[in-house]
C-alpha positions in Angstrom: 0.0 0.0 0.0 1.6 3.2 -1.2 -1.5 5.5 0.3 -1.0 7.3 -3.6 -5.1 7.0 -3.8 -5.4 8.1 -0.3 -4.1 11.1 -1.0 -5.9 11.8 -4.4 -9.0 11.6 -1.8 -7.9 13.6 0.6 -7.0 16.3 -2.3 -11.0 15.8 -2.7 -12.7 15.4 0.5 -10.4 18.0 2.5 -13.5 20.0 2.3 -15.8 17.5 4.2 -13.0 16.3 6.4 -12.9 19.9 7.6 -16.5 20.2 7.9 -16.8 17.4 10.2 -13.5 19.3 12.3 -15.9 22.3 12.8 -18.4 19.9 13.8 -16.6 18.3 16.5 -14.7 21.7 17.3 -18.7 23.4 18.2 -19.0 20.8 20.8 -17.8 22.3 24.4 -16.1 19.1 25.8 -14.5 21.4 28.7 -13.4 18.7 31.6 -12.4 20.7 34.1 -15.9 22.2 34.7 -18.9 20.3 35.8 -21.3 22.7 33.5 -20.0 21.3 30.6 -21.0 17.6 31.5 -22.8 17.3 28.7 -20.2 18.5 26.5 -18.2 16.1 27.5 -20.2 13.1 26.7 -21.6 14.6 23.6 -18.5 14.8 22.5 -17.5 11.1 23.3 -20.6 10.1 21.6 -19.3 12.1 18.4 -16.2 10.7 18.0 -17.6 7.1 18.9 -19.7 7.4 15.8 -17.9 9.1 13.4 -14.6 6.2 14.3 -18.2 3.2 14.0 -18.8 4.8 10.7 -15.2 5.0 9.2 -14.8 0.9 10.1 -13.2 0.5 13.2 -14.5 -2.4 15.5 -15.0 -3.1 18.9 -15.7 0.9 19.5 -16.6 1.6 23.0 -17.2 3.9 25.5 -15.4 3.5 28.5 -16.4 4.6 31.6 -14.3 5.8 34.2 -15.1 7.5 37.5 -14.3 10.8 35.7 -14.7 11.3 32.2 -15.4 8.2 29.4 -12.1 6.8 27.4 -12.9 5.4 24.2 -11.2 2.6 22.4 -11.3 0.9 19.0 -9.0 -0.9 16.9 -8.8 -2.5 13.5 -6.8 -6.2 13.3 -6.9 -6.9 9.8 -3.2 -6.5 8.7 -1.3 -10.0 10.0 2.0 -9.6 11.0 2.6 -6.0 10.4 3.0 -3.8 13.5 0.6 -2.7 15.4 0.3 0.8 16.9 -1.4 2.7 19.7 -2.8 5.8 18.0 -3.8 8.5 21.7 -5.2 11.7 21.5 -8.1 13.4 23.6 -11.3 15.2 23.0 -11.5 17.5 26.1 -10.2 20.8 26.1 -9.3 24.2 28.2 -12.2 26.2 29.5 -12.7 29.3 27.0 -12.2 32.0 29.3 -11.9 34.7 29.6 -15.0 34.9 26.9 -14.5 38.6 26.4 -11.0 38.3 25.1 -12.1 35.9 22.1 -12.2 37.7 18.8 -15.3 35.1 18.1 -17.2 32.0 19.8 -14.9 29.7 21.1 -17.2 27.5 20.0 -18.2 28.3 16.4 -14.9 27.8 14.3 -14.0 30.7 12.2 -11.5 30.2 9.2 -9.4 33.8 9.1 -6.5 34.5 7.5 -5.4 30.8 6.8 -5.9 30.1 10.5 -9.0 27.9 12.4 -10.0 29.5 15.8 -11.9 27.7 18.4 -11.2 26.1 21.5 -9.1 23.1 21.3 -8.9 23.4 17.5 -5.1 22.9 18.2 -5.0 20.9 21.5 -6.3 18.4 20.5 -9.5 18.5 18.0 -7.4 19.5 15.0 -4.5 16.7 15.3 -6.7 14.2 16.7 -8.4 14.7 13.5 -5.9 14.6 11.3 -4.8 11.5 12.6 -8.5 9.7 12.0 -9.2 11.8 8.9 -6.2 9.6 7.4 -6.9 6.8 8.4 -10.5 7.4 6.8 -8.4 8.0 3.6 -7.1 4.9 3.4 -10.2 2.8 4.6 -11.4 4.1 2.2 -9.5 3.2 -0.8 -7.9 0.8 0.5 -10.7 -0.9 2.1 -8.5 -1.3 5.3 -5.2 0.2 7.0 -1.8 -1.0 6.1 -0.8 -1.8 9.6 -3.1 -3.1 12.5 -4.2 0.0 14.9 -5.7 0.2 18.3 -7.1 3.9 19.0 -7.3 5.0 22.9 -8.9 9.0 23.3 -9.3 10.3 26.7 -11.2 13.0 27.8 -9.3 14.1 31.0 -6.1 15.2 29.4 -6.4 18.8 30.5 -7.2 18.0 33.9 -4.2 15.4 34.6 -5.1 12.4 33.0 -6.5 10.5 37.0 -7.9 7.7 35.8 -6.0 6.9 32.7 -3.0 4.6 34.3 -5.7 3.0 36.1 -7.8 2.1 33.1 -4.7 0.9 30.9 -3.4 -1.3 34.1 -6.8 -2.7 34.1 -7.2 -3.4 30.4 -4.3 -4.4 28.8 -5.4 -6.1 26.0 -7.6 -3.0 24.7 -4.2 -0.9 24.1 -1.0 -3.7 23.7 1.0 -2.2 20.9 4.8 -2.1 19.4 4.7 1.7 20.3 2.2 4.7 20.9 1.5 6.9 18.1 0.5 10.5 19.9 -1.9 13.1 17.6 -1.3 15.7 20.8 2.0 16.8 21.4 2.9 20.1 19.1 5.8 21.2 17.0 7.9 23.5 18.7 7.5 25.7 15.8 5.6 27.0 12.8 9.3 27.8 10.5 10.8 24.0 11.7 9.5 20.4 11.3 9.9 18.9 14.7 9.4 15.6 16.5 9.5 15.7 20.5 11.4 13.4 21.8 11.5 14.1 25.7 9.0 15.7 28.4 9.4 17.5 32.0 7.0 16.1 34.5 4.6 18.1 36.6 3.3 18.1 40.3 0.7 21.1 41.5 -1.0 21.7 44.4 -3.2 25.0 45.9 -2.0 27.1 48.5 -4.9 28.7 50.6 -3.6 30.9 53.8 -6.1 32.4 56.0 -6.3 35.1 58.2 -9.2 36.4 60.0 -12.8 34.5 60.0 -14.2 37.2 57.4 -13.2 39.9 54.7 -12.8 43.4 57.1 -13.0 47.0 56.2 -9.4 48.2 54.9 -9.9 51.4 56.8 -11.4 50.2 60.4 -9.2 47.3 60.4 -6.1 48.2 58.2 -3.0 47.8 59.8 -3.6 45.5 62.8 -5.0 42.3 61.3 -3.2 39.8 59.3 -4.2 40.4 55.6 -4.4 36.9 53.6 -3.2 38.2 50.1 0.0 40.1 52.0 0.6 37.0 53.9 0.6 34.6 51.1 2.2 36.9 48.6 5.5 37.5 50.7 5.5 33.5 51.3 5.4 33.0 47.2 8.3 35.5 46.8 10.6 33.2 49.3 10.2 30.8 46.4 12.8 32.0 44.3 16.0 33.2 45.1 15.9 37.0 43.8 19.4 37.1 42.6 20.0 33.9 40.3 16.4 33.1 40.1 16.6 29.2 40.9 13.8 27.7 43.1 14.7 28.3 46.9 12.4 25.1 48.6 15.3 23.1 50.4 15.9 19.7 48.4 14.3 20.7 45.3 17.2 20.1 43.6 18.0 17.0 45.1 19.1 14.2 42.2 19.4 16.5 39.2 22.0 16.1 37.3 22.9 19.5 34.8 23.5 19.2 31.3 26.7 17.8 30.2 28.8 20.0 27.8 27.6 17.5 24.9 23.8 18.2 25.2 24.1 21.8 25.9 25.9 22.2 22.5 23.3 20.2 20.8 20.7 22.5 22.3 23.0 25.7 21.0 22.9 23.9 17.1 18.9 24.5 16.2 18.3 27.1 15.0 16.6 29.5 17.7 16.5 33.8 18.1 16.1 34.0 21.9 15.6 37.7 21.7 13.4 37.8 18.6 11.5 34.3 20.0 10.9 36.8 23.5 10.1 39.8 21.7 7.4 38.3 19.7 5.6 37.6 22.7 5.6 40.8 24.1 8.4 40.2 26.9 11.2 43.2 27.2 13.7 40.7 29.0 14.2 37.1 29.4 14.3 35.8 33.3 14.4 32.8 35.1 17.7 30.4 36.4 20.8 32.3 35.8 23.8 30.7 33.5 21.4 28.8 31.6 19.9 30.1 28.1 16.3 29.8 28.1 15.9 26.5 25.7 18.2 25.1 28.9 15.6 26.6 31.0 12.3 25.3 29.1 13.9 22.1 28.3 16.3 20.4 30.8 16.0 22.1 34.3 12.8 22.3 36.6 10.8 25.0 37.4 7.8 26.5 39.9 5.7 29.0 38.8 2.3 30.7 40.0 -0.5 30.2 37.8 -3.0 32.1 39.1 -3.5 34.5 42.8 -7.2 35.0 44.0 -8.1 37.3 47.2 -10.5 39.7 48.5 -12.7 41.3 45.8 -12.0 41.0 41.8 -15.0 42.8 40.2 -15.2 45.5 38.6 -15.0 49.0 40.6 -13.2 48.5 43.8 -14.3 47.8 47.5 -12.1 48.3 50.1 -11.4 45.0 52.1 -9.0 43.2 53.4 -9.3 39.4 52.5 -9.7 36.9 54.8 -8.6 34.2 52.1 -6.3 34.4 49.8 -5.3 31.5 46.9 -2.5 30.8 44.9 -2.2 27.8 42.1 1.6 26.6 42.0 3.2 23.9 39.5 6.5 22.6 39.3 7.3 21.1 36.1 10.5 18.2 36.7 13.2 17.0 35.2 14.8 13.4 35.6 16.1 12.6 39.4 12.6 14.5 40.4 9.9 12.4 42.0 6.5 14.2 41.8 5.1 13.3 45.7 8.5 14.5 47.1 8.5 18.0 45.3 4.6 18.7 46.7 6.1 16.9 50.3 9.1 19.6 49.9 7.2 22.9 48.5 4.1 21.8 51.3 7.0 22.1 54.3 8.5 25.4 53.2 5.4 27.2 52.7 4.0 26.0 55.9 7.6 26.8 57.8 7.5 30.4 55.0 3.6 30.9 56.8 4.0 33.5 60.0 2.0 32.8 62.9 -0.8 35.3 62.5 -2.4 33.1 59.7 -2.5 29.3 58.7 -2.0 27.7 55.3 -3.4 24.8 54.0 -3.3 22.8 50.8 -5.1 20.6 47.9 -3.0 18.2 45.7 -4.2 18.7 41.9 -4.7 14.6 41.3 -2.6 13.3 39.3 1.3 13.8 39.0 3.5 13.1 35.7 7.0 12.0 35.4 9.5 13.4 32.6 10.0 11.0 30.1 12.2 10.6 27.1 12.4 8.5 23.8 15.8 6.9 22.4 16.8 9.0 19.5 17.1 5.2 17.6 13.3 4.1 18.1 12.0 3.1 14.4 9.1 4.7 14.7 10.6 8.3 16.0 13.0 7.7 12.7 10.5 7.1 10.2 8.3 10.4 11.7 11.6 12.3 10.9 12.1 11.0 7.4 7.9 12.1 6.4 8.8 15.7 7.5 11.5 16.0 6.1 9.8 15.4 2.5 6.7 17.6 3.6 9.0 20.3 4.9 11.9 19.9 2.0 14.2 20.1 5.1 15.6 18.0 8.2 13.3 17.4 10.8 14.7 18.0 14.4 14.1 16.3 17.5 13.8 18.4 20.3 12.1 18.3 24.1 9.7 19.6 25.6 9.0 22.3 28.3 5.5 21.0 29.1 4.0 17.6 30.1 2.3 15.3 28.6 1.7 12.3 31.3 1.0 9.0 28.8 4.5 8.8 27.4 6.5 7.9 30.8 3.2 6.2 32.0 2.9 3.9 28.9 6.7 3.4 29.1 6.2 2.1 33.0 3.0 0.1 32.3 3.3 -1.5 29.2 7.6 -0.7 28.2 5.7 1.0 25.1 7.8 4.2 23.3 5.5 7.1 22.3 6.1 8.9 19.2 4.6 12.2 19.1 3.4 12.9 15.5 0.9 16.4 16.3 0.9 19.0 13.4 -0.1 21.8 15.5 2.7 24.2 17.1 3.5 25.7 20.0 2.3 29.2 19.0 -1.0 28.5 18.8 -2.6 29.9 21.7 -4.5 26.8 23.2 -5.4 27.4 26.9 -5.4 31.1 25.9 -8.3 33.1 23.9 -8.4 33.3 20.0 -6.9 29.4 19.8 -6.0 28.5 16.5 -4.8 25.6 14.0 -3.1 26.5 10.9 -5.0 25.5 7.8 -2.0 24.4 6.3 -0.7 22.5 9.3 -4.0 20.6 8.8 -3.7 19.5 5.0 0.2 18.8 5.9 -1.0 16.5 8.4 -3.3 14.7 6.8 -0.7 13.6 4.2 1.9 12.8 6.7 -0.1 10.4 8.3 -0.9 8.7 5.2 2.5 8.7 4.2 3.7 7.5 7.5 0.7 4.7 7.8 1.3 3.8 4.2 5.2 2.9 5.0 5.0 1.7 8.6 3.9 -1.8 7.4 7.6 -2.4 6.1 9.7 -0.8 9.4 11.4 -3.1 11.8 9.6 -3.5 15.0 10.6 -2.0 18.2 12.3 -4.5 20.4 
């Protein structure tokens, strides 16, 4: 199978395949918030149909005791490999709404771009990968190599139940490797192929003061004020003149880059000034004598994602908070175990917390580990070798900042490699308003994965 007439239909039936995109983009499968409970199932029962009506078997519905995981697979290609193919259909909540050129939720084609929520993360390469294989089912009447399909629907909120569900059914996702439709190109200007991930552990911080919110101007200046209290505890976190974490033991068992990787790193292409101007920042920061891919790829981090205290509306009102909130994640790096960093950053803030007030805390459930891929896997090889003849030049393999919790998971569980194969980029603006998937990162896709598809049924299979 060369997957020559796959593509002549795909040159046809781009149009509809797009169509059916929009379709599945307009349903608000947000996991994170219980509103959009229906969402989430009408968007499990979408995908279930359209993967029935393309001529997968066994399609089910899985439920879990958060959201549904569906599976699939088509056997019909004895003694070629078989592959995993993940993605998920949840996404980011859309806010904040009034920063969204148009509905999150009613795709809008402008300027060569898609915008929607999740059209990039991960409706758009989720669909790519199924609108292939729809391709070649049908004009081939089948695939060239056997595939098992697993699509989750609590990516964005940690992935809970997913080990859990794969430990328990082994048989509905045993594979020679996973083939990932999320993951993202590093960039729009180079074809790239992740090949390594930082783990993640979060947790809530809530201090509080007194038992209510007090007036500023009755009470200012002899009660303990939550959002000064918790603030001056998160600036401990950092030292302020090299910028590297300040928790005690955080950097317990990591080993910096050797002189060898940080060269490779220096070698791709990459304008740290230009990269930082175009996103609006005057001056890069963070852990000094390291350049900010060292920063983003190979050494762990904690940042504040989000503050909340005392009154947020609009106007003002003058209290002093008797709660005040912060959201903290660490993302890790090999020699970091998840459960110790929380156990670590949990002591300091507590010992950081001055008598007047108490702190607690809330786990986020769910913790990742880094993970990595040997640069010699077949599959990551043969991902290379398709971009570089969509592209017209060599495809790099680079790591990632972020997490994405199945490839060390699936590497643990089942000693399965994950090759991420995602045609959106990095740039794209998912969990952030006006999301958006490149039109032309969409019909590149498509043709990839027929080409890769189409030649996978003659590579060597992984050990």
């Amino acid at each position: 199978m060369t997957g020559a007439a796959a593509h002549d239909w795909l040159d046809a039936q781009e149009p509809a395949l797009r169509a059916r995109l929009y379709d599945f983009a307009r349903i608000a499968s947000v996991s994170t918030d219980p509103a959009y409970a229906q969402g989430m199932m009408n968007g499990a029962a979408f995908l279930a149909a359209y993967l029935r009506e393309i001529g997968f078997d066994h399609v089910a519905v899985n439920p879990t005791p958060g959201h549904a995981i569906l599976t699939g697979e088509w056997m019909g290609a004895p003694g070629a490999p078989v592959i995993l193919v993940y993605g998920h259909y949840d996404v980011q909540p859309p806010d904040p709404l009034d920063q969204w050129h148009s509905d999150p939720f009613e795709p809008e084609l402008r300027d060569g771009r898609i915008y929607a929520r999740g059209i990039s993360d991960d409706k758009g390469p989720l669909m790519v990968a199924l609108g292939a294989m729809e391709a070649l089912m049908a004009t081939a009447g089948g695939l060239p190599v056997n595939v098992r399909l697993l699509i989750e629907g609590a990516e964005e909120m940690g992935s809970a139940h997913l080990e859990d569900f794969v430990t328990a059914h082994p048989g509905l996702v045993t594979a020679d490797f996973l083939l990932s439709a999320d993951g993202a190109m590093w960039r729009a200007d180079l074809p790239t192929v992740t090949v390594a991930s930082r783990g993640m552990a979060a947790l809530n911080v809530t201090v509080r003061g007194a038992a209510k919110d007090l007036h500023s101007g009755r009470y200012g200046g002899g009660v303990p004020n939550a959002a000064q209290v918790l603030v001056t505890m998160l600036a401990a976190l950092h030292d302020p003149e090299t910028g590297a974490v300040a928790v005690p033991g955080f950097y317990d068992g990591v080993v910096p880059p050797d002189a060898e990787t940080r060269a490779a790193l220096a070698d791709i292409p990459f304008d740290e000034a230009g990269f930082l101007a175009g996103l609006g920042v005057r001056q890069g920061t963070g852990e000094a004598g390291y350049s900010f891919l060292e920063r983003n790829w190979l050494r762990p981090t904690l940042e504040i994602n989000g503050l909340t205290s005392g009154y947020t509306g609009p106007g003002f009102k003058t209290v002093i908070g008797a709660v005040a909130e912060a959201k903290i994640s660490c993302r890790l790096v090999p020699g970091q175990d998840p459960g110790r960093i929380l156990d670590l950053l949990e002591a300091e803030l507590t010992r950081l917390c001055p008598d007047c007030a108490t702190v607690s805390f809330a786990r986020k459930p769910g913790v990742a580990w880094p993970s990595a891929l040997p640069l010699d896997h077949p599959g990551l090889r043969l991902a290379m070798e398709v971009l570089e003849e969509i592209y017209g030049q060599p495809a790099r393999a680079v790591r990632m900042g972020a997490t994405i919790p199945i490839a060390e998971m699936f590497d643990r569980v089942l000693g399965m490699g994950t090759v991420f194969f995602s045609f959106s980029t990095a740039d794209e603006d998912y969990h952030a308003p006006n999301e958006f998937f490149r039109l032309e990162r969409w019909q590149d896709g498509l043709r990839a994965w027929v080409t890769y598809l189409a030649r996978l049924a003659a590579m060597e299979r992984p050990e």
